[in-house]
C-alpha positions in Angstrom: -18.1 221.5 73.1 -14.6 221.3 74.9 -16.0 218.4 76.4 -17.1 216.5 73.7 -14.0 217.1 71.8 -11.9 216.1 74.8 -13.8 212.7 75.3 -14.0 212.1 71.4 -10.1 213.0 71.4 -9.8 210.1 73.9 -11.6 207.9 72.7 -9.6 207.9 69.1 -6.4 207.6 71.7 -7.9 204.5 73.4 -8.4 203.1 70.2 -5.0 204.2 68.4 -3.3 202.1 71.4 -5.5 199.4 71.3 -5.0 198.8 67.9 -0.9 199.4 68.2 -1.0 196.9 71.1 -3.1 194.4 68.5 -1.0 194.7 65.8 2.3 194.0 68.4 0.7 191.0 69.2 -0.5 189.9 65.6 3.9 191.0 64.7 5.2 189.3 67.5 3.3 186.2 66.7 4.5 186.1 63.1 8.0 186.9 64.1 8.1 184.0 66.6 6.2 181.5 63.8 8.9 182.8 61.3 11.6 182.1 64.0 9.9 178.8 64.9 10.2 177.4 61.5 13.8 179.1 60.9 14.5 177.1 64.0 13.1 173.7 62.8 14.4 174.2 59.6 17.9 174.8 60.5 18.3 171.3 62.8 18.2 169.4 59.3 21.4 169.2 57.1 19.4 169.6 54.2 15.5 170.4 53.2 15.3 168.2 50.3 15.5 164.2 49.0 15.8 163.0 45.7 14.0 159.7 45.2 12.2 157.6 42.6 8.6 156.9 42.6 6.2 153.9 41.5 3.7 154.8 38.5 0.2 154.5 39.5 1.0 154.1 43.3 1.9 155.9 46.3 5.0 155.1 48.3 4.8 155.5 52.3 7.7 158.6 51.7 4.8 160.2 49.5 2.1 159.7 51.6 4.1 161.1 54.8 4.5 164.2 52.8 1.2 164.3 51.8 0.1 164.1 55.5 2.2 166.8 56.6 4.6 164.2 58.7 7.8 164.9 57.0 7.6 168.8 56.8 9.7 171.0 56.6 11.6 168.3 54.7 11.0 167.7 50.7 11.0 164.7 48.3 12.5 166.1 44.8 10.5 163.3 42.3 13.4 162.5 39.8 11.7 159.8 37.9 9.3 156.4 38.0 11.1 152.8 38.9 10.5 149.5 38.5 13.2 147.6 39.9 14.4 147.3 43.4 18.0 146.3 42.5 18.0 149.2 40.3 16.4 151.5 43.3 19.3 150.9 45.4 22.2 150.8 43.2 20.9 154.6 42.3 20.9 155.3 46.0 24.3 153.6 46.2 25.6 155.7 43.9 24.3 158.9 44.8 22.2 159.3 41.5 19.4 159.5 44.8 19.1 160.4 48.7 16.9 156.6 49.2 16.2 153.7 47.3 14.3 150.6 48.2 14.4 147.2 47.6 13.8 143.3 48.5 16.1 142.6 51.9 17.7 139.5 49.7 18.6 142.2 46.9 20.0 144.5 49.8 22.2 142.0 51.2 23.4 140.7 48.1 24.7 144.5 47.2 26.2 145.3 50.6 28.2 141.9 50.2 29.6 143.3 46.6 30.8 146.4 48.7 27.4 149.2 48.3 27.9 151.6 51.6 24.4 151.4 52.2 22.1 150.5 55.1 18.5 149.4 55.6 16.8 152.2 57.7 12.6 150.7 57.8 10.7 148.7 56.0 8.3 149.5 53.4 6.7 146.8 51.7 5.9 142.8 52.3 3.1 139.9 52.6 0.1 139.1 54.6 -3.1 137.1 53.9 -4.2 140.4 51.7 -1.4 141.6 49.8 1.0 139.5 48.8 3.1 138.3 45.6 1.0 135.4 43.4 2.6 132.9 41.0 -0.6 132.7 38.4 -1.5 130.6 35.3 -4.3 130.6 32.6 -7.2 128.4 33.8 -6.1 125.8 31.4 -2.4 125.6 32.0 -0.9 122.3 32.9 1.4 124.1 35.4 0.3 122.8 38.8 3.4 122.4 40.6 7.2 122.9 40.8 8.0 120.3 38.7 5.5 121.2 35.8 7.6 125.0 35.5 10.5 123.2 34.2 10.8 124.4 30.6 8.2 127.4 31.3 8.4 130.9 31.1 7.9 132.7 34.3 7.2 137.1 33.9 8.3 139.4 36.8 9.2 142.4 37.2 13.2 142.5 37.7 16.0 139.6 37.9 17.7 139.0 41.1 15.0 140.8 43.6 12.1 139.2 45.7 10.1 137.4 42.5 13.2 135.3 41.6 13.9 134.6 45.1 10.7 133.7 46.1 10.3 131.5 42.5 13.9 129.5 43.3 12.4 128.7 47.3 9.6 127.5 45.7 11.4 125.7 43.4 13.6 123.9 45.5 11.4 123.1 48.5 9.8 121.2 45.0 12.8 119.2 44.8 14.1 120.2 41.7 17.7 120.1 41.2 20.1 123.6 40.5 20.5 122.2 36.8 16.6 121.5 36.8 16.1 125.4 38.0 18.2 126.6 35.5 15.6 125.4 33.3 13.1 127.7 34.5 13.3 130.8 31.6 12.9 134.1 34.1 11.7 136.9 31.8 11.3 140.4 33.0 8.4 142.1 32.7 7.4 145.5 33.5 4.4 145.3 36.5 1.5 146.9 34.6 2.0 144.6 31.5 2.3 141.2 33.5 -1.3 140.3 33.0 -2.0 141.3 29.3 1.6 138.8 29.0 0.2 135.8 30.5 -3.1 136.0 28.7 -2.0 136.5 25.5 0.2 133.6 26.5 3.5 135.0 26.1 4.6 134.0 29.4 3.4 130.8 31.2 3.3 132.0 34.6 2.8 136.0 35.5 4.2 137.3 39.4 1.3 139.6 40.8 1.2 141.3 43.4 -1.3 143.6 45.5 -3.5 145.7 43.8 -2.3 144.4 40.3 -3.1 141.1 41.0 -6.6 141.8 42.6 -7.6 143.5 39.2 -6.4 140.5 37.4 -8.1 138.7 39.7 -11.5 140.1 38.9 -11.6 139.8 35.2 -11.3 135.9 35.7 -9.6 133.5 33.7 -6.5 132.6 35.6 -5.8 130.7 39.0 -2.7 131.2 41.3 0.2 128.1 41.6 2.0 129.5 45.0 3.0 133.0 46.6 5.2 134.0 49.0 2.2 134.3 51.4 2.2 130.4 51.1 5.8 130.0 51.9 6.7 132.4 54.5 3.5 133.3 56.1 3.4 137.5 57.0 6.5 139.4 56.6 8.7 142.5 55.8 10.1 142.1 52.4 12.2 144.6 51.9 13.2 148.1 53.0 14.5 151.5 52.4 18.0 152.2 52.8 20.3 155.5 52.7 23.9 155.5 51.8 25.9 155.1 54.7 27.7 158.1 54.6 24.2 160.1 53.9 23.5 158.9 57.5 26.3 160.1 59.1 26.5 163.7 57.5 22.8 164.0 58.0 21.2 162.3 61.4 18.3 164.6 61.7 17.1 164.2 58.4 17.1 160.3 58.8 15.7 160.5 61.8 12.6 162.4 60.4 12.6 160.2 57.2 12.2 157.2 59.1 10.0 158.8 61.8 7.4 159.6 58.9 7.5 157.4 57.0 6.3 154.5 59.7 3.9 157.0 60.8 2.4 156.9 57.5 2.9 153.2 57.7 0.7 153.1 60.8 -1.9 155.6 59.6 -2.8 153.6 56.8 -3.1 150.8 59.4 -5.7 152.3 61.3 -7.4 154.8 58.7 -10.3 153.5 57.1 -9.9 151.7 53.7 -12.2 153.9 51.7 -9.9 156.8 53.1 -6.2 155.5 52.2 -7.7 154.9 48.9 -9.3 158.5 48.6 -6.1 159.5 50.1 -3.9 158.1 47.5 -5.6 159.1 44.6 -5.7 162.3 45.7 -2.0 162.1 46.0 -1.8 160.5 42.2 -4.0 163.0 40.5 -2.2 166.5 42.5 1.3 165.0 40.8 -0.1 165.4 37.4 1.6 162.6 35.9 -1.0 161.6 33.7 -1.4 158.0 35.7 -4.4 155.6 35.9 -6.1 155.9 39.6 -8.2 152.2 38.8 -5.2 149.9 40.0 -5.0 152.0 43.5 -8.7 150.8 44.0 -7.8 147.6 45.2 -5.6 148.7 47.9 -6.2 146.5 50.9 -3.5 146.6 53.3 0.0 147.9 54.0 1.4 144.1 54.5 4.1 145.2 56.7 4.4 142.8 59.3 6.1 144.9 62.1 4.6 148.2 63.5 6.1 151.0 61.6 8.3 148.8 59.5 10.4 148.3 62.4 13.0 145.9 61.0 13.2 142.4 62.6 16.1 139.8 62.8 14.9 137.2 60.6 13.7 139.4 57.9 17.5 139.5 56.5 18.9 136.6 58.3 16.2 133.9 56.3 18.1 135.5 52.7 22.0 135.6 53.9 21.2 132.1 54.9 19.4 131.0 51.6 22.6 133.1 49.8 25.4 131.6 51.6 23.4 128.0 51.3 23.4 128.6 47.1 26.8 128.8 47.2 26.6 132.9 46.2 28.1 134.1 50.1 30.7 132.4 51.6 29.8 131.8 55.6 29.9 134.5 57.7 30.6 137.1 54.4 27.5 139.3 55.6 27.1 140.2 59.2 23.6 141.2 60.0 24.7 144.7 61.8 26.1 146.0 58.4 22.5 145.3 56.9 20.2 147.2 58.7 19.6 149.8 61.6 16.4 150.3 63.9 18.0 153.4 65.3 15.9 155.7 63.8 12.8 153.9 64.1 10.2 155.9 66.4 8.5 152.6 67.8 11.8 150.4 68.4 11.3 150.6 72.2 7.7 148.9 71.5 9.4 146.2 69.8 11.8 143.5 70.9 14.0 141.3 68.8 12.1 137.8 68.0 
């Protein structure tokens, strides 16, 4: 019986250390997990951004956190915008951590004395999403000279609609006093179309998924867009506030690193996947917003890999600005406009 006591006795000791020696491991591993993310948390100045989202869509910030690219860092939803001009000037003055807006809108801003800097692009034109200057079927409106006296609906005053309009306009050969003609009325986005067909407005901007969905119900017929003018590019862009940058590198740096990898993976992901991705995204916020619009999706219309910010993307506005009299020569120099410092794929890209 000694025996068999003896050997059981050793056999509970064999275990007893084997299990002390597994639960070391399974301790030590937690430990160094809880250090590793105490570790990767501490390199950032701070853990959380405040920012203003888009109803019914997804913004590439979203989607990065949604993918698990901008961890351990946090977007704090403060409200819905629908203005560019308006996204910035918040940013400018501190109301939130990034804004974005049309590069035209940017510049103008910086010139009036904004501390803020373009750190990616986010948004812009290519042969499947881009902005669209639409009629009724039956509207006279044909060309640039036909919109004199007309009402044209967008979504804000002095961003990328009236811009775009006023090129238009002038490569028509209508005179400033002729433009000033033209009645601008803002709009908000999701109410453009039910405008122009109840004939409130003459001529509706849409853009993207909005306009697709017009698009399918029939009845109206596109003038120009953007598309038309400029061919693909990067519209506008995200910026910080200059000294945000400067207190807090890290966090930039992984803002803009996620956010063009989000950029990218929408690029290569399967359409039927962003989409699923982003409604997915819509419906976990629980803001009560229609998923139909984000069904017609198509493309990121980005022109650059990861938004990385080209040249002529701001120089083709502070040139159209300083030519319409509203920046004197040489007010705006391009370096206080934008930075590619951040960006993960700027030694893929050169300068044009």
């Amino acid at each position: 019986m000694e025996g068999k006591e003896l050997k059981v006795l050793k056999s509970w000791r064999a275990t007893g250390i084997g299990l002390i020696a597994v639960l070391s491991v399974v301790l030590s591993v937690g430990c160094q997990e809880e250090k590793t993310v105490a570790e990767s948390e501490g390199k950032y100045e701070t853990l959380n951004l405040k920012y203003e989202g888009t109803v019914g869509a997804v913004t590439y910030p979203e989607l990065a956190q949604d993918l698990g690219y901008l961890k351990p860092i946090k977007l704090e939803w403060i409200g819905n915008t629908i203005s560019g001009p308006s996204s910035i000037q918040n940013a400018a003055t501190g109301e939130t951590d990034f804004g974005g807006a049309f590069n035209g809108a940017i510049a103008k801003l910086i010139a009036s004395g904004a501390p803020i800097k373009s750190v990616i692009g986010y948004y812009g034109s290519d042969k499947d999403t881009f902005s669209g200057y639409y009629v009724l079927d039956g509207s006279p409106i044909k060309n640039a000279r036909d919109l004199i006296g007309k009402k044209v609906g967008m979504n804000t005053m002095g961003a990328h609609s009236e811009f775009i309009l006023k090129e238009y306009l002038k490569q028509g050969g209508l005179t400033d006093e002729e433009i000033k003609q033209v009645t601008l009325v803002v709009v908000p986005p999701v109410n453009t179309e039910q405008s122009l067909r109840q004939k409130q407005i003459d001529v509706a901007v849409l853009g993207g998924m909005l306009r697709d969905r017009a698009l399918e119900k029939g009845g109206i017929r596109k003038v120009f867009s953007d598309y038309d003018l400029f061919g693909s590019f990067t519209a506008g862009s995200l910026v910080f506030k200059e000294t945000f940058i400067k207190e807090n590198p890290n966090v930039v740096n992984k803002f803009v690193e996620a956010t063009a990898k989000a950029i990218e993976w929408t690029r290569t992901t399967p359409r039927e996947e962003v989409i699923a991705r982003f409604e997915s995204i819509i419906e976990k916020r629980g803001r009560k917003e229609d998923t139909e619009t984000i069904q017609y999706w198509k493309s990121p219309g980005i022109a650059e890999k990861g938004g990385f910010i080209q040249e002529p993307e701001f120089q083709v506005w502070v040139d159209w600005l300083e030519k319409s009299g509203e920046f004197k020569e040489g007010q705006v120099k391009l370096d206080d406009l934008y930075t590619n410092e951040f960006n993960p794929y700027k030694g893929e890209l050169k300068k044009k």
